[in-house]
C-alpha positions as a Markdown table, in Angstrom:
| # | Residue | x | y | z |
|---|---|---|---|---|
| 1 | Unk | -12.3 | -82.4 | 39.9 |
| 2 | Unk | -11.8 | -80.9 | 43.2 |
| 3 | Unk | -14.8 | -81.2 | 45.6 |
| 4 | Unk | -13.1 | -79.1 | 48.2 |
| 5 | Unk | -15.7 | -76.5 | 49.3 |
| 6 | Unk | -14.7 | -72.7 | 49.4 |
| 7 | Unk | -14.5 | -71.2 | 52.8 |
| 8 | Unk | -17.3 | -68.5 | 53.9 |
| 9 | Unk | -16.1 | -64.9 | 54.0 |
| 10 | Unk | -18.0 | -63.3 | 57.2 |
| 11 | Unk | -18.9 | -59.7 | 56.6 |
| 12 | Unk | -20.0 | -56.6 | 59.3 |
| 13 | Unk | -21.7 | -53.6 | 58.1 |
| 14 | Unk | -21.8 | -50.8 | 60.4 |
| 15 | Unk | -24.0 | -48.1 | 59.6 |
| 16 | Unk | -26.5 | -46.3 | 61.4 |
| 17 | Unk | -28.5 | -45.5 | 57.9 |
| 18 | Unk | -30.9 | -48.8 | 57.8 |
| 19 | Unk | -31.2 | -47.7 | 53.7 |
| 20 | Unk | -27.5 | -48.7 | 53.3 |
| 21 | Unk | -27.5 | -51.8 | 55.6 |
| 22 | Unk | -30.8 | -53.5 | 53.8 |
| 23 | Unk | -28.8 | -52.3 | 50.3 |
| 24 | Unk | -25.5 | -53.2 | 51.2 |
| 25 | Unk | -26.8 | -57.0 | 52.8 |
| 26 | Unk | -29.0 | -57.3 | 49.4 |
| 27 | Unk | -25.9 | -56.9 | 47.2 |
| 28 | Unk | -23.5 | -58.7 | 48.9 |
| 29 | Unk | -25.8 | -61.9 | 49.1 |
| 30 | Unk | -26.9 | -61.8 | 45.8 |
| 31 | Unk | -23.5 | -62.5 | 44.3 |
| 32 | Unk | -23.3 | -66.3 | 43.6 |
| 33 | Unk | -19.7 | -66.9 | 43.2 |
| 34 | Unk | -18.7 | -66.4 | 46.6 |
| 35 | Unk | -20.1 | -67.9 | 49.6 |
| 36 | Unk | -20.7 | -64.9 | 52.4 |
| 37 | Unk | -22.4 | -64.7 | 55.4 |
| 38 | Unk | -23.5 | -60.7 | 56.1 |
| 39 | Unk | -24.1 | -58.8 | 59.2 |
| 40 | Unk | -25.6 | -55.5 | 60.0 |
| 41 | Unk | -24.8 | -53.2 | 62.9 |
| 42 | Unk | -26.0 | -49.6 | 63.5 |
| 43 | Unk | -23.0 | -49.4 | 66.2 |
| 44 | Unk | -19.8 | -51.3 | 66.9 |
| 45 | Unk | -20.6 | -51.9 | 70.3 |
| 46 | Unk | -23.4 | -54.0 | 69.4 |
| 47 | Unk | -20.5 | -56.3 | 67.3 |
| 48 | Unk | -19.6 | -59.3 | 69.2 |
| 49 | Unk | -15.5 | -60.2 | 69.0 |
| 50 | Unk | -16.1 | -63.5 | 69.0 |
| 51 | Unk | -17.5 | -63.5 | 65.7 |
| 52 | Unk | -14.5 | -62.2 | 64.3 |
| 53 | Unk | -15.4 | -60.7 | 60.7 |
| 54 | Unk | -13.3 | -61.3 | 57.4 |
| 55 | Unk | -14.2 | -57.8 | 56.4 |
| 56 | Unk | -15.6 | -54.8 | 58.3 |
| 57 | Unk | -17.9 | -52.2 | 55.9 |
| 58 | Unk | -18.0 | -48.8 | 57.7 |
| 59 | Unk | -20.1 | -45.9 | 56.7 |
| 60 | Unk | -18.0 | -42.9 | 56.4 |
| 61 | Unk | -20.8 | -40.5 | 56.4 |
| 62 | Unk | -22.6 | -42.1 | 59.8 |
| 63 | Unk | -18.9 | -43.1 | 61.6 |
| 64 | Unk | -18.7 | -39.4 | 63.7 |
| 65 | Unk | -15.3 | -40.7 | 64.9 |
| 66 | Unk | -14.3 | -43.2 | 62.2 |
| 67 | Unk | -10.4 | -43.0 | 63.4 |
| 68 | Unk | -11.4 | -44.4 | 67.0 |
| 69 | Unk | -13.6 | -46.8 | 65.3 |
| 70 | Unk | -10.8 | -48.1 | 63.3 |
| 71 | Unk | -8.3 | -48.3 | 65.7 |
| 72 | Unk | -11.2 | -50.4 | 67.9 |
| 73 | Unk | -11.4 | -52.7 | 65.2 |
| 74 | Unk | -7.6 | -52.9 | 64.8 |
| 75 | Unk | -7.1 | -54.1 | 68.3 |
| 76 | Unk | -10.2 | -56.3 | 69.0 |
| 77 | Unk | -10.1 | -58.1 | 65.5 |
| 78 | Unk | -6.2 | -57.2 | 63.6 |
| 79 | Unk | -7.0 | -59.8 | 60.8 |
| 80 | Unk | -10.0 | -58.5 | 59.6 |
| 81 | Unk | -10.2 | -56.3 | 56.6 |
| 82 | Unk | -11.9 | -52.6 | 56.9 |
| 83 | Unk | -13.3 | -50.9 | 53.6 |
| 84 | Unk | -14.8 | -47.5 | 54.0 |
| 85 | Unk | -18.4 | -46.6 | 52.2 |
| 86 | Unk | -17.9 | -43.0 | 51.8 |
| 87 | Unk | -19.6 | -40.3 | 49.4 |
| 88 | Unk | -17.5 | -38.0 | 47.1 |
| 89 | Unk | -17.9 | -34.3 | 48.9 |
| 90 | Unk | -16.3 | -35.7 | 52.4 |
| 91 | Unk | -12.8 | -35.8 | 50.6 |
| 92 | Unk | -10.8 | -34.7 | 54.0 |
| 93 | Unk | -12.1 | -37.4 | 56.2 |
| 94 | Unk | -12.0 | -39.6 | 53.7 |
| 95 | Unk | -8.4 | -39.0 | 53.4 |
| 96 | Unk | -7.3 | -39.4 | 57.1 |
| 97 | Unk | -9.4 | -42.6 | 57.2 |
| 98 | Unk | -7.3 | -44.3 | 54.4 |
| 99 | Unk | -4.0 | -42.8 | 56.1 |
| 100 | Unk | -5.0 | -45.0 | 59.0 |
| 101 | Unk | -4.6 | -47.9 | 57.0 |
| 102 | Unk | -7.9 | -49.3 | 55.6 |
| 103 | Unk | -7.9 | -52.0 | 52.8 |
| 104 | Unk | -10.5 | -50.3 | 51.1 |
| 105 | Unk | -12.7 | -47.6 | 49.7 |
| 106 | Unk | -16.2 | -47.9 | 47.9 |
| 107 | Unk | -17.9 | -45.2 | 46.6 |
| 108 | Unk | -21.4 | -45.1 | 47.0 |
| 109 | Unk | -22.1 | -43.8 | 43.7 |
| 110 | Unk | -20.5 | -47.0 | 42.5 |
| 111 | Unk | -22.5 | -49.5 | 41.2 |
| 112 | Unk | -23.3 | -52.9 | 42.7 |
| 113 | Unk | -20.6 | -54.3 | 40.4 |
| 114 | Unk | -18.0 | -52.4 | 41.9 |
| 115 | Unk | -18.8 | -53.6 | 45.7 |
| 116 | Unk | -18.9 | -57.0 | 44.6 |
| 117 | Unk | -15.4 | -56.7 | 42.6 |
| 118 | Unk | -13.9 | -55.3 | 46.0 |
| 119 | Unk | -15.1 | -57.7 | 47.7 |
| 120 | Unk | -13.8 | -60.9 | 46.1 |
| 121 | Unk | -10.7 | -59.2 | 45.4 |
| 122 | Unk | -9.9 | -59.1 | 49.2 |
| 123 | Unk | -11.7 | -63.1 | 49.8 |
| 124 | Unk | -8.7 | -63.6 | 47.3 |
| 125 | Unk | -6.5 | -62.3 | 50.2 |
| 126 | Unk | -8.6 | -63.3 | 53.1 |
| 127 | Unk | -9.4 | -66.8 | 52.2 |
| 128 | Unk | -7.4 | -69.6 | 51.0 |
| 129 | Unk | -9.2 | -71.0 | 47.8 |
| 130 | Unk | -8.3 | -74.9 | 47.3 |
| 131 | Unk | -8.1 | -75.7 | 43.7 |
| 132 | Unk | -8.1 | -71.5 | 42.6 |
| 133 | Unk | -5.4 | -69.6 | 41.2 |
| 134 | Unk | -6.1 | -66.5 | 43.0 |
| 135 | Unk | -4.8 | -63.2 | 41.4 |
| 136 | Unk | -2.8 | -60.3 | 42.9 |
| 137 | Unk | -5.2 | -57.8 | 44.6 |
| 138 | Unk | -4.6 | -54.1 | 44.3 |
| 139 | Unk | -4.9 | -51.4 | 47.2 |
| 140 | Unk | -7.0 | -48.7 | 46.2 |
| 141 | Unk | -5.8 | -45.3 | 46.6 |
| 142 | Unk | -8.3 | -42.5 | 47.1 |
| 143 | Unk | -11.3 | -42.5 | 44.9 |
| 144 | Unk | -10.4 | -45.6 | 43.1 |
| 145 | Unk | -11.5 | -49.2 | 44.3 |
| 146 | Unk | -9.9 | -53.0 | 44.4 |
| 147 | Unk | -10.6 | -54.6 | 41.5 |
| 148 | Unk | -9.5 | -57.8 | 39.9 |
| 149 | Unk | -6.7 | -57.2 | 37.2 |
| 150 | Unk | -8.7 | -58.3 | 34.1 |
| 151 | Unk | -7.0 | -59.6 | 31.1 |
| 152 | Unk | -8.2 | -56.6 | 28.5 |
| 153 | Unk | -9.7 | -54.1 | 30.9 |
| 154 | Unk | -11.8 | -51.8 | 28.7 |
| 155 | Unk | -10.6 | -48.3 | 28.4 |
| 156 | Unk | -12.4 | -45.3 | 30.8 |
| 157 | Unk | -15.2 | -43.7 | 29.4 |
| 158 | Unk | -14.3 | -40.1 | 27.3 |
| 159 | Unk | -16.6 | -37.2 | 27.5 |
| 160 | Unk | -18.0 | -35.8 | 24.3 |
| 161 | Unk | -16.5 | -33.3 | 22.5 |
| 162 | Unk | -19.7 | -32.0 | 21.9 |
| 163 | Unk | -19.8 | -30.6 | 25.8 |
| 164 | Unk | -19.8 | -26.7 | 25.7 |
| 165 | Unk | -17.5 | -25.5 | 28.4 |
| 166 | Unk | -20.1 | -24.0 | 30.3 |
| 167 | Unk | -21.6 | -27.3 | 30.3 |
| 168 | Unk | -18.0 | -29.4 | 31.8 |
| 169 | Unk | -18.1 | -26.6 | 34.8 |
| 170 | Unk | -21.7 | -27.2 | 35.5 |
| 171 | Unk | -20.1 | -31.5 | 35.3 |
| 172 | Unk | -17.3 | -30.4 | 37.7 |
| 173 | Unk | -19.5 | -28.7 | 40.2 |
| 174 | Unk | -21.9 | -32.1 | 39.8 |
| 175 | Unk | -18.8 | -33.3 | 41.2 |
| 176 | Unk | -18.2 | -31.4 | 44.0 |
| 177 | Unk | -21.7 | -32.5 | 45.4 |
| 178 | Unk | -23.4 | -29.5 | 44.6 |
| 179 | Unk | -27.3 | -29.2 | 43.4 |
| 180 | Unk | -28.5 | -27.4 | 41.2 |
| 181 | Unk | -29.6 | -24.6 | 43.0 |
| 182 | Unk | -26.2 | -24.2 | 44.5 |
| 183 | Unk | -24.7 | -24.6 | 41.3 |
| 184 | Unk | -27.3 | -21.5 | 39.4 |
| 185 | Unk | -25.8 | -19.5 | 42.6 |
| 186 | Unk | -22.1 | -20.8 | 42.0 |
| 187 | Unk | -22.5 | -19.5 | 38.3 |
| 188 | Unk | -25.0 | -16.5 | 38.6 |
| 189 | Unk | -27.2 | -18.3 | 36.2 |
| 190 | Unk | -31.3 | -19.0 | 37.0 |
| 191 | Unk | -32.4 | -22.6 | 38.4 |
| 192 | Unk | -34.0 | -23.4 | 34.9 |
| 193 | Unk | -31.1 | -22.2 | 33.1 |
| 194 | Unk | -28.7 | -25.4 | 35.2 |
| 195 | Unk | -31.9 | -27.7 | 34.2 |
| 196 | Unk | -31.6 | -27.1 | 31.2 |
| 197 | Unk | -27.6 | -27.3 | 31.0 |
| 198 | Unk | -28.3 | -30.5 | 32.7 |
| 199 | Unk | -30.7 | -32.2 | 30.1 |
| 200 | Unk | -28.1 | -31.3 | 27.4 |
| 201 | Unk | -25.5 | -32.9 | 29.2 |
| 202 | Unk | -27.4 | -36.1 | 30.1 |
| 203 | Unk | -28.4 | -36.3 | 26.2 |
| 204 | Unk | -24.4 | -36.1 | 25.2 |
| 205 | Unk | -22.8 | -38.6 | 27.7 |
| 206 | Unk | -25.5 | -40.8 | 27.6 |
| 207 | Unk | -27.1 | -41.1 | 31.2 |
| 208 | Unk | -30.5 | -40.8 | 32.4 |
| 209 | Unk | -29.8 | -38.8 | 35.8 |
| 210 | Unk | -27.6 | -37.1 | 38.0 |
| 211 | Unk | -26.2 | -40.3 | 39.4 |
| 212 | Unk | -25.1 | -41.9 | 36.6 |
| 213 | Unk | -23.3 | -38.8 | 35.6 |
| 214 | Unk | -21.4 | -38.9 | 38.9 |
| 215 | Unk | -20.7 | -42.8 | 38.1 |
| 216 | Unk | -19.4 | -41.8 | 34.4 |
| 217 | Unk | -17.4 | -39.2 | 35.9 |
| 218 | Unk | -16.0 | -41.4 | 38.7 |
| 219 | Unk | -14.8 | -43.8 | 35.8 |
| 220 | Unk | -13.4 | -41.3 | 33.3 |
| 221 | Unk | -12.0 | -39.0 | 36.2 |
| 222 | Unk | -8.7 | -39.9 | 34.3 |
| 223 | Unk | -10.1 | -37.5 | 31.3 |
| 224 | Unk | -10.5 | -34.4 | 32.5 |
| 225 | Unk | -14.0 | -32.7 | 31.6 |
C-alpha cells in the first residue's frame, strides 16, 4: 500500500457577504476525503499572489465587475481554477462570466453535496493523485455543475402528474426568482390564493419549502413542469 500523502488543494473565496464566506469555509472543510486549506476574502485586493490558489470561488451576486475580476485573476495567477457562486435570476451575467472562460458554476441553491462534487472533480485536474485513478472531469455549461461521472447515475427527479397547470406556472415563476407576492400580481390571483397553491405543491413533489423546490427543479430542469 501506497503511503504517498495527497497534495493540499488551496482554495480563495471572494465574497463580500460574510454569510457565504463562514458557509462556504464550513462546507468545504468538512469534507474528509480531500485535504484543503480555505481562504476568505471580501476583496481581491486583499489576496496575496504569492499564495497562489488551486481554485478561486467568486460571488457572482457581490463581484460588481466580475469580468475585470476574472481577467485579474487570469493574469496574476493563470493556473488557478475560477468557479462562479451565482443565484438563478442573474442569468445574463452569469452568462458573460462563463463566456470568459471560468471552470465552473455553483448554484447557490445547490446543496452542500454539489459544491463538494465540483470541487474534487477539478483537485482531480488540479492535483496529481499518487496511487488514484483519477476520472475525466466535465465542464459545466450554464446551470449545470462538475460532477464526477458515476457508474449508474440515478435518473433526475419527475414532477407529479398530479400538478394542476396553474400550479407548474406558479413552479416556473418560483423559478424565475419571483415571491409570492410578485407572483399573485404576475397571475392576478390574491397573496393567500399563491400560499395556498404553494402548500399543494410542496405536498406533491415532496419538499418542505421554497428552496428545496428550486433544488428539485434545478435537478429535474430536464423535465419540463
Amino acid at each position: 500500500m501506497s503511503s504517498e500523502v495527497m497534495p493540499t488543494l488551496t482554495i480563495a473565496i471572494l465574497s463580500s457577504q460574510y454569510l457565504v464566506l463562514l458557509g462556504l469555509q464550513k462546507i468545504l472543510e468538512s469534507s474528509a476525503t480531500i485535504p484543503m486549506t480555505v481562504h476568505s476574502h471580501q476583496k481581491l485586493d486583499q489576496f496575496h499572489t504569492e499564495n497562489r490558489p488551486d481554485v478561486f470561488i467568486l460571488d457572482l451576486e457581490t463581484e460588481r465587475n466580475v469580468l475585470d475580476t476574472i481577467n485579474r485573476i487570469r493574469e496574476s495567477t493563470p493556473t488557478s481554477k475560477i468557479v462562479l457562486l451565482c443565484g438563478m435570476e442573474d442569468q445574463e451575467r452569469t452568462r458573460a462570466a462563463f463566456a470568459s472562460g471560468v471552470d465552473g458554476i455553483i448554484l447557490k441553491v445547490q446543496p452542500p453535496g454539489v459544491v463538494l462534487a465540483v470541487i474534487e472533480a477539478l483537485y482531480a485536474t488540479t492535483k496529481p493523485q499518487p496511487s488514484v485513478e483519477r476520472e475525466g472531469a466535465m465542464k459545466i455549461r450554464l446551470g449545470l455543475s462538475f460532477t464526477k461521472q458515476a457508474e449508474s447515475a440515478p435518473p433526475p427527479p419527475a414532477w407529479p402528474d398530479a400538478l394542476t397547470e396553474r400550479e407548474r406556472e406558479i413552479i416556473r415563476l418560483v423559478g424565475h426568482g419571483l415571491s409570492n407576492k410578485d407572483i399573485a400580481y404576475q397571475l392576478s390571483i390574491s397573496d393567500s390564493t399563491v400560499r395556498h397553491h404553494m402548500t399543494n405543491i410542496f405536498d406533491k413533489v415532496g419538499v418542505p419549502n421554497r428552496q428545496k423546490l428550486l433544488v428539485h427543479a434545478h435537478h429535474a430542469r430536464s423535465t419540463p413542469v
